[in-house]
C-alpha positions as CSV (number, residue, x, y, z in Angstrom):
1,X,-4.0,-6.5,30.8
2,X,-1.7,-5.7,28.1
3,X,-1.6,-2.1,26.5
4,X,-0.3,-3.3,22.9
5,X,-0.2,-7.0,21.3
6,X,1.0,-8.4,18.1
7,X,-1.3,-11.0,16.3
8,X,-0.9,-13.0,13.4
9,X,3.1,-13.0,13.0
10,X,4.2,-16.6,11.6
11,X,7.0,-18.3,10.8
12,X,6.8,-21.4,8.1
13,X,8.9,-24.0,8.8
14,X,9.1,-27.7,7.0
15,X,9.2,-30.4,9.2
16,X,9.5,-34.0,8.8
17,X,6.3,-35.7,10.0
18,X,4.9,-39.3,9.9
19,X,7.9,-39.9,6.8
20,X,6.7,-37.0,4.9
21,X,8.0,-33.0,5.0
22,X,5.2,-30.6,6.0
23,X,4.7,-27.0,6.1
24,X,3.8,-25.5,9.7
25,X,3.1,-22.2,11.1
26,X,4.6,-21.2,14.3
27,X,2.8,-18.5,15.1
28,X,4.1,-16.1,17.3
29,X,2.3,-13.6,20.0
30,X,4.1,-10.7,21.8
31,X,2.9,-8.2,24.1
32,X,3.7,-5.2,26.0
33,X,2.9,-5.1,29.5
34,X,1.5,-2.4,31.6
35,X,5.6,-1.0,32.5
36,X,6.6,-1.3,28.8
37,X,8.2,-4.4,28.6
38,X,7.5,-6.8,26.2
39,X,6.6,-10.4,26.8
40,X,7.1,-13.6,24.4
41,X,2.8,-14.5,25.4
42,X,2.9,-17.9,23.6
43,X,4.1,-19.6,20.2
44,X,1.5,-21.5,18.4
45,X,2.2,-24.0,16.0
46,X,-0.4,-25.1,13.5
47,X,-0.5,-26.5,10.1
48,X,-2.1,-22.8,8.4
49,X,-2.9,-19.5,10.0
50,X,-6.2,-17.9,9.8
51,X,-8.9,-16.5,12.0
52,X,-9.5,-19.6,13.4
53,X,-6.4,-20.4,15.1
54,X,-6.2,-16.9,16.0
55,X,-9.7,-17.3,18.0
56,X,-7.8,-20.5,19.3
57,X,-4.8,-18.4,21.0
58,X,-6.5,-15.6,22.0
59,X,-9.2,-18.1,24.3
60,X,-5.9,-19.5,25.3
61,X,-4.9,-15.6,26.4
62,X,-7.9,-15.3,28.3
63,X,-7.8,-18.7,30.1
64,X,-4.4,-18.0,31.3
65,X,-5.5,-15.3,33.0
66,X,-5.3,-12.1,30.3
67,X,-8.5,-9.6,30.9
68,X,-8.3,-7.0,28.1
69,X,-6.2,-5.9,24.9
70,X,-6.4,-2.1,24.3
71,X,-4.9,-2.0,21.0
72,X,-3.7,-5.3,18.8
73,X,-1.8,-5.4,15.8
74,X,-2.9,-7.2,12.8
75,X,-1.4,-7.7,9.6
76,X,-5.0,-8.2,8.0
77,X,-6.0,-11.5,6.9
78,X,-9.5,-11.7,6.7
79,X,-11.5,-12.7,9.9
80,X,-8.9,-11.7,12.4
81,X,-10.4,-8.2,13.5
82,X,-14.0,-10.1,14.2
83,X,-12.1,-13.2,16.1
84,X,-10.1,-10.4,18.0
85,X,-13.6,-8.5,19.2
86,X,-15.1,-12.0,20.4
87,X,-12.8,-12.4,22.7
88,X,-11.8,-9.0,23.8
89,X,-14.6,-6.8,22.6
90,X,-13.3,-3.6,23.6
91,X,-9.9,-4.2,21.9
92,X,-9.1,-1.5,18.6
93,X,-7.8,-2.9,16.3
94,X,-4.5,-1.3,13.9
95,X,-2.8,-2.9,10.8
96,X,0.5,-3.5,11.4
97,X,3.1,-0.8,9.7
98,X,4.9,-3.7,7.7
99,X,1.3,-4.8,5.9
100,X,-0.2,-1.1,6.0
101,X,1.6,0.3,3.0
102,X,0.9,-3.2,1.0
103,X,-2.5,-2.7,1.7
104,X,-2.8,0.9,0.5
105,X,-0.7,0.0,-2.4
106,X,-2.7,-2.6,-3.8
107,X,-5.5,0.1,-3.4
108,X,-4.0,2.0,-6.3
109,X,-3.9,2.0,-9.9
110,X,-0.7,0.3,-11.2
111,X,0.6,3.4,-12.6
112,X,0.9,4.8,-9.0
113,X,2.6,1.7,-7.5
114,X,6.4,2.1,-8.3
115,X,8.9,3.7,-10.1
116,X,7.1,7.7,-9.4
117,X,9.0,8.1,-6.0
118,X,5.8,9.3,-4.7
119,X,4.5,6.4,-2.9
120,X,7.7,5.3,-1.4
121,X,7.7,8.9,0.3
122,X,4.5,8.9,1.8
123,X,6.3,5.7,3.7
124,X,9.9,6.6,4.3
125,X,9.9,10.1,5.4
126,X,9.8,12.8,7.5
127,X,6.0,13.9,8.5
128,X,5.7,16.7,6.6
129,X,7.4,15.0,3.3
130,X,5.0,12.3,3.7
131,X,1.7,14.7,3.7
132,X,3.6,16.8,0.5
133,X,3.8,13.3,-1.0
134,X,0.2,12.0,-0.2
135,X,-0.9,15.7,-1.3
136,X,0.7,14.9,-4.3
137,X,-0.8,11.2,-4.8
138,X,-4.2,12.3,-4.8
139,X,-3.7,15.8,-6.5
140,X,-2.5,13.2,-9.6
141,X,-4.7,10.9,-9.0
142,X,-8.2,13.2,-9.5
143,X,-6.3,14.2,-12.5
144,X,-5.7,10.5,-14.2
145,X,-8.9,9.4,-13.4
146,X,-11.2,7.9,-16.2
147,X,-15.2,8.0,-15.4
């Protein structure tokens, strides 16, 4: 049983293969064990990534004798939170931190997105300078918005 794993982390590499270069993924799974240490769980490598595989190495978790995930991080890519919950059903699933704030970004107006200080606040700071900031996002953003 592992408290926390990290999903969907790959590395591109080009390799040479049957004369020609290719593009592979090595994808990469880490968890944290039940005392807090963290454990290199297997390295896939695989011509793309995508839900797929994904289903691919977690069966490969299970078979090796895994038994639950309580939380696994994701960075997103579609299909990954439903291939997660076929295998391990009573897993939650969290974005990982590095893709959360490109995925809230892309959620706002272009206007928003750089160069206001705003939004890099809500991501860099302290707590309370991030809920001042967010305050601040939406207080301007009911205000610029065009029904």
């Amino acid at each position: 049983m592992y408290p926390f794993v990290w999903l969907g982390w790959s590395i591109h590499y080009k390799v040479k293969e049957a004369g020609s270069i290719k593009t592979k993924a090595v994808h990469c799974l880490l968890g944290v064990g039940r005392d807090g240490t963290k454990d290199l769980l297997g390295l896939y490598i695989n011509e793309t990534e995508g839900a797929k595989i994904l289903l691919q190495v977690l069966s490969d978790l299970q078979n090796r004798g895994a038994t639950d995930i309580l939380i696994a991080c994701i960075d997103n890519l579609k299909g990954f939170a439903e291939a997660i919950e076929s295998v391990f059903p009573q897993t939650e699933v969290q974005l990982c931190v590095v893709h959360q704030p490109t995925t809230a970004l892309n959620m706002l107006p272009k206007r928003f997105k750089t160069g206001n200080g705003i939004t890099e606040k809500v991501y860099t700071s302290t707590k309370e300078q991030a809920q001042t900031a967010l305050d601040e996002l939406e207080k301007n953003g009911k205000q610029n918005i065009r029904l």
